[in-house]
C-alpha positions in Angstrom: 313.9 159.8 -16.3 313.1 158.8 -19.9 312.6 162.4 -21.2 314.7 162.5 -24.3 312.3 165.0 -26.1 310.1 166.4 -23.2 307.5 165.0 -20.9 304.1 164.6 -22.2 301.0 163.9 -19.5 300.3 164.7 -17.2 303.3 167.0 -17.0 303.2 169.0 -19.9 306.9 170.2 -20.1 308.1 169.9 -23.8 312.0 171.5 -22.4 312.5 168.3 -19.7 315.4 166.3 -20.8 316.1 162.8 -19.8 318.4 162.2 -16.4 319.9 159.8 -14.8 319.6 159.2 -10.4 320.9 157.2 -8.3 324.2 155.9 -10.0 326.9 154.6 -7.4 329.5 152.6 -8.4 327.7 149.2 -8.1 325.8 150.7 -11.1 325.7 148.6 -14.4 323.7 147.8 -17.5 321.5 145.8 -15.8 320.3 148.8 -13.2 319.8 151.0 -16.2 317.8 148.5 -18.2 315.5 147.5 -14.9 315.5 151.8 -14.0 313.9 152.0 -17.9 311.2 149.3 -17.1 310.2 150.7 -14.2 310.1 154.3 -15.6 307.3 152.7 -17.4 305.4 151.3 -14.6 306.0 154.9 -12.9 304.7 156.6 -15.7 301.8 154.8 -16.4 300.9 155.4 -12.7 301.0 159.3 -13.6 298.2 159.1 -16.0 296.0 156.4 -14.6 296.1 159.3 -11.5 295.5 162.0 -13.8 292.4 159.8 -15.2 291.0 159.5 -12.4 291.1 162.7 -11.5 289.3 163.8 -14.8 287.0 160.5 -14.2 286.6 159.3 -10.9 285.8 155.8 -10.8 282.0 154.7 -10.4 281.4 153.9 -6.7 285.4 153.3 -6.2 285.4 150.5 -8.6 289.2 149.1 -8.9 291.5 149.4 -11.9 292.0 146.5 -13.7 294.7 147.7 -16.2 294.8 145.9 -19.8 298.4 145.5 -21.5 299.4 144.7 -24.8 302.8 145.5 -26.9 306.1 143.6 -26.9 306.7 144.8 -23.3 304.4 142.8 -21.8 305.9 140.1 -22.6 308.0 140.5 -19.8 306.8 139.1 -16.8 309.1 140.8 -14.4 307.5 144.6 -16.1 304.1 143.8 -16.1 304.7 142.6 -12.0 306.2 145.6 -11.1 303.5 147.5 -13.2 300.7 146.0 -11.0 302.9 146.7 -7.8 303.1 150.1 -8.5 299.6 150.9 -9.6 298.4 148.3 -6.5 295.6 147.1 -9.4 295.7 143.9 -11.0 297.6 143.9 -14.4 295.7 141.2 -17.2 298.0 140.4 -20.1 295.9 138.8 -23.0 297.2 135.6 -25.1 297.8 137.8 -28.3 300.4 140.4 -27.3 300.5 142.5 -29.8 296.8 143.9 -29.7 297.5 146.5 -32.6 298.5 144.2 -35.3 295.6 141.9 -34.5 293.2 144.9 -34.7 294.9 146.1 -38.4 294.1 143.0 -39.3 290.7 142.4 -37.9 290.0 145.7 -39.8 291.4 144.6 -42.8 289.6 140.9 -42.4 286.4 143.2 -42.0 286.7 145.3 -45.2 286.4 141.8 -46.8 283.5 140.5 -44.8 285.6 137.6 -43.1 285.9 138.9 -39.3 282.8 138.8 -37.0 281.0 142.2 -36.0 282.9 144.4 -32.8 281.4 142.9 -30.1 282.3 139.3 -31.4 285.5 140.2 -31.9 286.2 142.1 -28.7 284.4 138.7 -27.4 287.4 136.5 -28.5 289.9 138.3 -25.8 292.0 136.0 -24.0 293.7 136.3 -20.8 297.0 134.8 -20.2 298.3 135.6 -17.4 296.7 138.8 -14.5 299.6 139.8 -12.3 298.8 140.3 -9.0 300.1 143.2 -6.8 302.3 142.0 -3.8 304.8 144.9 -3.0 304.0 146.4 0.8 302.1 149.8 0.3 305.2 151.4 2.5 307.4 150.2 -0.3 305.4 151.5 -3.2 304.8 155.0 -1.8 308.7 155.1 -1.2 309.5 153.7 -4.5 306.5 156.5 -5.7 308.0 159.7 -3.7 311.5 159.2 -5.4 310.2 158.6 -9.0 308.3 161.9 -8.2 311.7 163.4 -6.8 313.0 162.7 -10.3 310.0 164.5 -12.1 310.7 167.9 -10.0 314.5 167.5 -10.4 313.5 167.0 -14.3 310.8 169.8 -15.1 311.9 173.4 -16.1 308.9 174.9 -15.1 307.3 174.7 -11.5 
């Protein structure tokens, strides 16, 4: 439970402190670093729900989740990421989206880049990871990532 300095949405709990299940003995640095991946697969699960609760989706439409960042650049992450959300997971040819946006401002400014919708035209998909993992499996997987929230928050 990555909650060094609280849990932001859709939790709200600013006293939560990170925690560690699950260790057994067969426990090493590879389970920890995999447990911190997924964290952020489970995570991004809470606030997609919590959108769509604010915003339910236009005649059930599916989620189609756009990544960008140096995380995605694992492909093992952004699989389990599309497992656990069951939505499709696109990660575009440029990684690091924010950087190319600075820039795209910057090129702007100076009259080089292309209006918005040209350059939002120039996306490119590399790779759209597919959900596989059994629905059984994900809700199990789910339920104990939520067992770890209660166990974490200090309020109920």
């Amino acid at each position: 439970m990555p909650a060094f300095v609280g849990l932001g949405a859709p939790y709200w709990d600013a006293q939560a402190r990170a925690a560690i299940f699950g260790l057994t003995r067969n426990s090493g640095p590879s389970e920890l670093a995999r447990a911190a991946l997924e964290a952020v697969g489970y995570q991004t699960r809470d606030l997609l729900a919590a959108m769509h609760a604010d915003w339910p989706m236009a005649g059930g439409a599916a989620t189609v989740l756009r990544v960008d960042g140096g995380m995605t650049a694992s492909a093992v992450t952004m699989q389990f990421l599309a497992d656990i959300l069951a939505s499709p997971v696109d990660r575009p040819v440029v990684m690091e989206t924010t950087a190319l946006g600075a820039a795209y401002l910057a090129g702007r400014a100076a009259g080089l880049c292309p209006d918005l919708d040209g350059f939002a035209a120039q996306w490119r998909l590399d790779c759209r990871f597919q959900p596989h993992m059994d629905a059984s499996q994900r809700e199990r997987k789910y339920s104990g990532w939520q067992d770890a929230v209660r166990r974490t928050l200090t309020h109920a």
